[in-house]
C-alpha angles and dihedrals in degrees: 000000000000111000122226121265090241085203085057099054096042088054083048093050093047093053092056098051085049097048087057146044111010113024090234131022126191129236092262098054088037092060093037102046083056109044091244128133109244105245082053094057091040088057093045089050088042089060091034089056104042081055100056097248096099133044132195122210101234087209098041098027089216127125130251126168122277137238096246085060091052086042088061095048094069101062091104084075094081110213073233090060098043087051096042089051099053095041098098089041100048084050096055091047089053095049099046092037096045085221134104112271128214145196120203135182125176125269136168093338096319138070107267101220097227095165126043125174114186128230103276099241136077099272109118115257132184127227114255105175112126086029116115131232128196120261095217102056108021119089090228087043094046076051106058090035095056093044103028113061090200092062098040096060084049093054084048102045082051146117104242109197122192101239093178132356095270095059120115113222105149099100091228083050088048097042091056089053085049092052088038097054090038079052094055111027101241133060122226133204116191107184097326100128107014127025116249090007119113120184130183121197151177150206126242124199134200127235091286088056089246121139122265110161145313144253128208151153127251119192149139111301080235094062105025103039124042112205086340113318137087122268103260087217089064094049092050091048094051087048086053098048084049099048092050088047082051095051099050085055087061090254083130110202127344 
């Protein structure tokens, strides 16, 4: 019979103390809740934390679970299910919006495209759904990297490459377009990442209001933007797409 990774266990152990009872515990109450010697549990949180699944209050020093480890914790919610879920809606936002319609989620530092209506006209268009987009300049990116704090170490820790002259790339810059599209509710990108091109995103949440993904339009800056700035009709009617895919994941009203 296979014997346990002690390690293992202890890191498992640790996660669960964390999960319940004060939101953060100290070194000394985490070794001794669990019977370890203290130089033992500071390695295990070491690792724990390098790894995303802790984190450490620079003020308190004490531990609190990590964003990797709520991250993680989403994986029942299937990228099918997401998608199966938001068909009947994206369809309708093509329809009443006349522009092509996504769904991202993130992958490997960039938003993975698993849902793709197409403009609805007679102009060719090419499948897009499996290609990836940047979180930085992109309005579903700006999305998920405002709401998931997975994905907004990953736009940080990036390389954020000026795709246009529009594009922000300094990370005070970044971080105030972050503020500005939790502020509002959607994300835009005029030209930031494709000349001539305006998009307007954002961000649906599951039924622990936790982000899962976002929707959002992409068209031509003539038909989606007026002097500059998006239609508001088109941004309503993205929130609205979003909040409906929300609430059919159980996320009820935002």
């Amino acid at each position: 019979m296979a014997r346990n990774i002690q390690s293992l266990e202890r890191a498992a152990a640790m996660l669960r103390l964390l999960a319940g009872g004060e939101r953060r515990l100290g070194l000394s109450d985490i070794a001794s809740s669990l019977g370890l010697a203290k130089g033992t549990a500071h390695g295990i949180l070491r690792t724990l934390q390098q790894e995303g699944f802790v984190e450490q209050d620079t003020a308190s020093g004490r531990y609190q679970l990590g964003a990797e480890l709520l991250r993680l914790g989403t994986t029942y919610l299937d990228v099918h299910e997401l998608r199966a879920r938001a068909l009947v809606w994206t369809d309708d936002l093509a329809r009443s919006s006349g522009e092509s319609v996504y769904l991202g989620v993130l992958h490997q530092q960039g938003v993975l495209i698993v849902h793709h209506v197409f403009r609805p006209d007679d102009s060719r268009q090419v499948l897009e759904i499996g290609a990836m987009q940047p979180l930085h300049s992109t309005a579903l990116g700006k999305v998920l990297s405002a709401y998931d704090p997975v994905a907004h170490s990953e736009a940080l820790e990036a390389d954020r490459k000026a795709f246009t002259d529009r594009t922000v790339c300094d990370p005070d810059d970044f971080e105030h377009v972050l503020d500005l599209t939790r502020a509002r509710g959607y994300a835009a990108d005029v030209e930031e990442t494709w000349t001539g091109v305006a998009s307007v995103a954002a961000p649906i949440h599951d039924r622990r209001r936790m982000p899962v993904g976002a929707v959002g339009i992409t068209g031509a800056v003539e038909r989606v933007c007026r002097d500059g700035e998006l239609l508001p009709e088109l941004i309503a009617a993205v929130r609205d797409c979003a909040r409906a895919v929300s609430r059919d994941l159980g996320a009820g009203r935002f």
